[in-house]
C-alpha positions in Angstrom: 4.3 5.7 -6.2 5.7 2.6 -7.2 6.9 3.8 -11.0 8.2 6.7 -8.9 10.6 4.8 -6.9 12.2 3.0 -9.4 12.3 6.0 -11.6 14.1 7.5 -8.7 16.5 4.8 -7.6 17.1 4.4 -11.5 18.0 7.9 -12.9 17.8 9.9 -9.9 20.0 7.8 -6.9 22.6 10.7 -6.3 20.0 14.0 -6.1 17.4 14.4 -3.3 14.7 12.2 -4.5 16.6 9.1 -5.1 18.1 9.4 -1.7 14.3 9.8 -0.2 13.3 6.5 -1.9 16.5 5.3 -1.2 15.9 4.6 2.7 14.7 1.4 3.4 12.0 2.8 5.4 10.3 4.3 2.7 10.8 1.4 0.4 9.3 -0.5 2.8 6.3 1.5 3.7 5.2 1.0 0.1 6.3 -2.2 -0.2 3.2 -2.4 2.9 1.1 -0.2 0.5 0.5 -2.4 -2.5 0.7 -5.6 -0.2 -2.3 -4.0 1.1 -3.9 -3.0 -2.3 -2.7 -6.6 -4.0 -4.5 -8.7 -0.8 -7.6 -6.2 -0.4 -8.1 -6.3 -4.0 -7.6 -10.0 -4.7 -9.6 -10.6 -1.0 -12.6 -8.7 -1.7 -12.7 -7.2 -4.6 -11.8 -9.3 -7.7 -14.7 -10.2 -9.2 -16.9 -6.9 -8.6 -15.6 -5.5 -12.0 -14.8 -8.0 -15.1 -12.3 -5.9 -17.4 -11.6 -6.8 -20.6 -8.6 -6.2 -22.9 -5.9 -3.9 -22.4 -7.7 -3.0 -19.1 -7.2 -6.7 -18.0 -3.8 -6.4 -18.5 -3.3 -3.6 -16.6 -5.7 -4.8 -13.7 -3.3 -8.0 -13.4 -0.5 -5.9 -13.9 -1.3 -3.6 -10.7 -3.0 -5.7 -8.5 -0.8 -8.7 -8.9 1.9 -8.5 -11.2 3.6 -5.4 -9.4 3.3 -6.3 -5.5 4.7 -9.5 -6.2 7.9 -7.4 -7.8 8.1 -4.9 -5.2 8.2 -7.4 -2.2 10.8 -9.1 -4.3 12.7 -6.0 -4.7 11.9 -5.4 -1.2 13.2 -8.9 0.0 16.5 -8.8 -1.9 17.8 -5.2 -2.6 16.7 -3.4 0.6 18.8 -2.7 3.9 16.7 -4.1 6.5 18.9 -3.9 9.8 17.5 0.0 10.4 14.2 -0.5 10.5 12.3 0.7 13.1 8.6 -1.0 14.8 8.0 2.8 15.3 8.0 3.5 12.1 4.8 1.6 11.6 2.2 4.3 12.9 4.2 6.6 10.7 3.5 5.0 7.7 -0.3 4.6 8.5 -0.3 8.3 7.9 -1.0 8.0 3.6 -3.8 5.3 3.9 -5.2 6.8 6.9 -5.3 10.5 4.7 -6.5 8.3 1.7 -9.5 6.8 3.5 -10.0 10.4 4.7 -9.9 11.6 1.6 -12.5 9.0 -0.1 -14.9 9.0 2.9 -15.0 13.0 2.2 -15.0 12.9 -1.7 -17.8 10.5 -1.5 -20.1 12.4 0.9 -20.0 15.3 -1.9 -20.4 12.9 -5.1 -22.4 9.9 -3.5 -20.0 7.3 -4.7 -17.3 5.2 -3.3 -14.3 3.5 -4.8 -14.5 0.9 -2.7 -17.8 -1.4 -1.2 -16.6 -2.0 2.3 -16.6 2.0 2.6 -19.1 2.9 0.6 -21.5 5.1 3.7 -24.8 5.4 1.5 -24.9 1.5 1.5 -23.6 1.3 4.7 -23.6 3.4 6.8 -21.7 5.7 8.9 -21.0 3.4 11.8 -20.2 -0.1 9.6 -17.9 1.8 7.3 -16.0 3.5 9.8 -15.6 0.1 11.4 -14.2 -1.3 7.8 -11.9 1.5 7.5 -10.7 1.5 10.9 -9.9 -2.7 10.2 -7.9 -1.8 7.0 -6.0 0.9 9.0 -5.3 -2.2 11.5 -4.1 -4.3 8.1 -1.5 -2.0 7.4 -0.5 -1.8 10.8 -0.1 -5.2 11.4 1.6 -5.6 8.1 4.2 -3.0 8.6 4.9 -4.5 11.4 5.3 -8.3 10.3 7.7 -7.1 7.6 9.7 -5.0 9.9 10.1 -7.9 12.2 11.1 -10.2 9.1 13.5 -7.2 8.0 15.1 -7.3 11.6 15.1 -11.2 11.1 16.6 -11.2 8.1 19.4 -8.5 7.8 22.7 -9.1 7.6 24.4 -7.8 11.2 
């Protein structure tokens, strides 16, 4: 969604698409999106899988390299004074339908992207509990980064 974005802002600002990506409310729901996939994946999951090579690369590259770039981008080229703490339940809308998504794709295939919601391991109960705390991460991140957007813009 990233690659996207930039794509959009880059070669696409004055059509329909680069205007969507445009508004600093969409920016900064993903700019909460690989927050969330740089911290959960540096948290808890570094370590599980040991790429090598090329894959390394790209591994550092996603799960470090680019949300350190986005919140840049995020921090310096995006219009803060708009947004909205409503906003935030709006944006829990993609990770909530992704958790969905896996939690349904793994009951059919008996495997799990992820070990804190993997059910067969778990179970039912303790990872519906882990999924409903990483729903609560983006919450509370959306909303710590709309309150420093609202502290930060120029009025």
């Amino acid at each position: 969604m990233l690659g996207i974005c930039f794509l959009s802002l880059w070669l696409f600002r004055n059509q329909k698409v680069g205007k969507f990506f445009a508004k600093s409310s969409i920016i900064t729901a993903l700019t909460v999106y690989i927050l969330v996939v740089g911290l959960i994946y540096n948290l808890l999951l570094r370590g599980l899988v040991l790429p090598t090579g090329w894959a390394r690369v790209a591994d550092e590259l996603l799960h470090v390299v680019s949300p350190i770039i986005f919140l840049t981008f995020w921090i310096f080229f995006v219009e803060k004074i708009n947004l909205k703490y409503s906003s935030a339940f709006n944006w829990l809308s993609y990770p909530m339908a992704y958790i969905i998504f896996v939690v349904i794709r793994g009951h059919f295939i008996h495997q799990y992207p992820y070990p804190f919601i993997n059910v067969v391991n778990l179970g039912y109960p303790k990872a519906i509990l882990n999924a409903f705390f990483c729903v609560v991460l983006f919450w509370l991140l959306s909303i710590l980064l709309i309150w420093m957007g609202k502290k930060t813009a120029k009025h």
